[in-house]
Legacy VTK file of the C-alpha trace (Angstrom):
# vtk DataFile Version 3.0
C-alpha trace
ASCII
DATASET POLYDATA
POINTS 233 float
109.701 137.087 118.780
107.278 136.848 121.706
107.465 140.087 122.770
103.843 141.384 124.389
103.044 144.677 123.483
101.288 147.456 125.760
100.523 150.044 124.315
98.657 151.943 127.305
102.741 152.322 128.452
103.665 155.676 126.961
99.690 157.106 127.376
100.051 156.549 131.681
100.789 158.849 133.880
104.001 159.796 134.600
105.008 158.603 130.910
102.638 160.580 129.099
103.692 163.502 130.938
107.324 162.948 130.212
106.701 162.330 126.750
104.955 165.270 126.256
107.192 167.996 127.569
110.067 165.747 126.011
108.141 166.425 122.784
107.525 170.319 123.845
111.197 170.510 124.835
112.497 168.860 121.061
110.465 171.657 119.459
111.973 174.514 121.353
115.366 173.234 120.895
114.792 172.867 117.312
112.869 176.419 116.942
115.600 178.036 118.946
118.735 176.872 117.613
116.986 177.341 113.732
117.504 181.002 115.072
120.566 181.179 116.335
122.396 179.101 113.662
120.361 181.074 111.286
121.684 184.468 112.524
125.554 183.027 113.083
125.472 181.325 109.841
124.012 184.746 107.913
127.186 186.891 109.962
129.897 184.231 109.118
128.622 184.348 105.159
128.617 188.335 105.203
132.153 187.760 106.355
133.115 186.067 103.581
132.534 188.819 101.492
133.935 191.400 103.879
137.241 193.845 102.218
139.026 192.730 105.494
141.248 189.481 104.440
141.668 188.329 107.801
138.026 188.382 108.605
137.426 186.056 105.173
139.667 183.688 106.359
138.739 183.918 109.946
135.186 183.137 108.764
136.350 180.084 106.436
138.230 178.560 109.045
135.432 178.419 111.305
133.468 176.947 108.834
135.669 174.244 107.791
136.653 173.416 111.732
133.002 173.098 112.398
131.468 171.714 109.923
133.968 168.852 110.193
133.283 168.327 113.697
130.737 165.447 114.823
127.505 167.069 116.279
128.208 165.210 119.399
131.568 166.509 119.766
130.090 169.748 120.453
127.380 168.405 122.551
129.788 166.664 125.285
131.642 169.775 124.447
129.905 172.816 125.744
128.529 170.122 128.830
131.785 169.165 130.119
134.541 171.054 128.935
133.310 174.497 127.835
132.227 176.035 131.974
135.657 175.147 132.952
137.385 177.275 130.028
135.630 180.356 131.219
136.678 182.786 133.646
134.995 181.238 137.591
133.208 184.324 137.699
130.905 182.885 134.575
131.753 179.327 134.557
131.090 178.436 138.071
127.559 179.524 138.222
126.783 178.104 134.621
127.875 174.885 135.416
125.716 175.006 138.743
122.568 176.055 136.351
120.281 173.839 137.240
119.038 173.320 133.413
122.466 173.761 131.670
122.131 170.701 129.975
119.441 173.077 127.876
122.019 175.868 127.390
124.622 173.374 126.375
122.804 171.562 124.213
121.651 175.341 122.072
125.147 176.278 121.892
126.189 172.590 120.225
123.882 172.784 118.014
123.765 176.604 116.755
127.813 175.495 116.270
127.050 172.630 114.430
123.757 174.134 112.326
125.481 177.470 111.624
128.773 176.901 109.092
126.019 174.734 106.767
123.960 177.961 106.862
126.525 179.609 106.484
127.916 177.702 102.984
124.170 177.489 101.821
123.699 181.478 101.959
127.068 181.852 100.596
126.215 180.319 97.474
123.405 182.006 96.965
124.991 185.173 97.109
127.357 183.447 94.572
123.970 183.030 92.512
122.770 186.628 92.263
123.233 187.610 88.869
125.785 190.104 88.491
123.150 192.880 86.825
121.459 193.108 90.498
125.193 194.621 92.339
125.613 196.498 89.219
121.523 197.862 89.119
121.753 198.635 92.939
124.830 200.274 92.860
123.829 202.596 90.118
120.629 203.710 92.377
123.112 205.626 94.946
122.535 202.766 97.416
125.083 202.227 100.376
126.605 199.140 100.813
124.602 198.075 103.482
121.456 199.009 101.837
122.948 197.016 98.378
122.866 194.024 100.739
120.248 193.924 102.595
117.303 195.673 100.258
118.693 193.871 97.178
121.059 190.536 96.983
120.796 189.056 100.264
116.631 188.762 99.969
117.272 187.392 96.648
119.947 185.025 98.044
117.625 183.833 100.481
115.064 182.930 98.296
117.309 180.738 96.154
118.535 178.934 99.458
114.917 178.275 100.617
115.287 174.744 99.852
118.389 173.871 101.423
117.362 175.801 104.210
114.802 173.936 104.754
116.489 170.501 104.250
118.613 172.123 106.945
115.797 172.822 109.580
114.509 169.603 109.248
118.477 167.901 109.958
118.419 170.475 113.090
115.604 169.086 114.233
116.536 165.751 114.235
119.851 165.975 115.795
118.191 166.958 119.276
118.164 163.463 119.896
121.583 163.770 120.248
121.596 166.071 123.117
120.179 162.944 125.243
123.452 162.076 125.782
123.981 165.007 128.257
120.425 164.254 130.155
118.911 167.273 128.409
114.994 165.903 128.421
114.052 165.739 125.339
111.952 163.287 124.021
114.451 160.518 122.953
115.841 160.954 126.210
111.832 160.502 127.680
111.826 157.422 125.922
115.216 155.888 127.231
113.671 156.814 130.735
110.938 154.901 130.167
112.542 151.803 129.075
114.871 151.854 132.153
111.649 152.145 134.505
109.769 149.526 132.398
112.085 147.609 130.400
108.811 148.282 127.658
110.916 151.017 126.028
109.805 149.725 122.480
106.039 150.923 122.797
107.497 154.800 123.674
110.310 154.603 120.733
107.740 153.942 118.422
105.437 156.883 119.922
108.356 159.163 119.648
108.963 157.905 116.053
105.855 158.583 114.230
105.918 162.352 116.572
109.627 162.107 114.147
108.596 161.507 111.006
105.072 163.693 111.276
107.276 166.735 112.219
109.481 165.916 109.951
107.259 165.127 106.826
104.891 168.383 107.759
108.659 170.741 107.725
109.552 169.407 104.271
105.872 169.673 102.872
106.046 173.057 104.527
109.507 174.094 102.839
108.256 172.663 99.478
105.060 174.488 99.358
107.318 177.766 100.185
109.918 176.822 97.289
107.571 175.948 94.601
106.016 180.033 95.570
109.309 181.772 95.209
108.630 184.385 92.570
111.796 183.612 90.484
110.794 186.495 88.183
112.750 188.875 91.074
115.539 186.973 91.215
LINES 1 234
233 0 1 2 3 4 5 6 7 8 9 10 11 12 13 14 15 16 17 18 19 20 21 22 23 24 25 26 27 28 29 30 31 32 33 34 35 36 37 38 39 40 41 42 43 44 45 46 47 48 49 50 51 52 53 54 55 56 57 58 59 60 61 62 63 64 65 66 67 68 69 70 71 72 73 74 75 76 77 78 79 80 81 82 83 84 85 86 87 88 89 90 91 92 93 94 95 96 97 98 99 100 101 102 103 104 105 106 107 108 109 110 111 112 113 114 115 116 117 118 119 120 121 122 123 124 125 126 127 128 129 130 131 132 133 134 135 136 137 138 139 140 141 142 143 144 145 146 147 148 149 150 151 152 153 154 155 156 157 158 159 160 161 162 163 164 165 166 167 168 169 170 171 172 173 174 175 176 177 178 179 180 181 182 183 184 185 186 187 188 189 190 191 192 193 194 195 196 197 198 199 200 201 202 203 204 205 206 207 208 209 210 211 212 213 214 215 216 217 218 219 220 221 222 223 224 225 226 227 228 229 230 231 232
């Protein structure tokens, strides 16, 4: 190999510049579509439990459709194919949207986050022992209050761990959303290396900002496991 490193590549301007806001833009992504999977996958799991059969298999089937669906799928989904299934009125002026590759790429991955949330808060309603619904129906509480002031904090204390493991799989797939020229960082990098053909030294600048984001989530998420106080579960 006689490749000649230069590392001063990815720290001159304008690389360092798109690196950065590639790196910004990866966190936002990731922050924003933990959300919004977050609070699809916690509505499709209550709908598993809901009286209403159709709305139990309504929310299964979206589960299994998704969940079985490539992450990229729904990228190069919601890019190219998803403005022209909506009425003009809304589809014309998204697909002009100067950063739609953005919007895209939060509505692939929310759809491709959420049915694992989804599954993972499912089973740890599935986990609650059955004294808790029988305890917090004998206090006079509502349905609604049952839920929410009694299994489904417990539920989400069990799930902190796969949650996490979760967050930290979100994050990684924006690197996928490259493919639709959202700028990210992985897609930073590429545009370095066809400006410089020295794409190596940026790859491995965007790999260690990877793994340190990565390693700090899952040292975060253990830290907030290994604290659960299983005594109120």
């Amino acid at each position: 190999m006689h490749y000649s490193f230069d590392w001063s590549i990815p720290f001159q301007p304008p690389y360092l510049g798109w690196l950065v806001r590639g790196a910004v833009l990866t966190m936002a992504l990731a922050a924003a579509t933990t959300v919004t999977s977050l609070a699809v996958g916690t509505a499709v799991c209550l709908g598993r439990f809901s009286a209403r059969a159709w709305m139990r298999r309504l929310c299964a089937l979206y589960i299994e459709v998704t969940r079985n669906v490539p992450g990229l799928f729904w990228i190069l989904f919601f890019y190219f194919v998803f403005p022209d299934i909506l009425p003009h009125v809304l589809g014309d002026p998204l697909g002009r949207y100067a950063h739609f590759s953005i919007v895209a790429s939060v509505l692939a991955l929310t759809v491709d986050n959420s049915p694992y949330v989804a599954e993972i808060l499912y089973s740890g309603v599935q986990a609650v022992p059955s004294g808790q619904w029988e305890a917090s129906a004998a206090t006079g509480l509502s349905s609604a209050q049952q839920w929410w002031s009694v299994i489904f904090p417990q539920a989400a204390r069990m799930s902190a761990g796969p949650l996490g493991t979760r967050v930290i799989h979100n994050f990684k797939n924006t690197s996928l959303c490259m493919v639709i020229a959202t700028p990210e960082l992985t897609w930073a990098t590429q545009q370095i290396q066809s400006l410089t053909f020295r794409g190596l030294e940026a790859t491995t600048v965007a790999t260690v900002f990877y793994v340190t984001v990565s390693l700090t989530l899952a040292g975060l998420f253990s830290v907030l496991e290994s604290r659960v106080d299983w005594s109120n579960t």
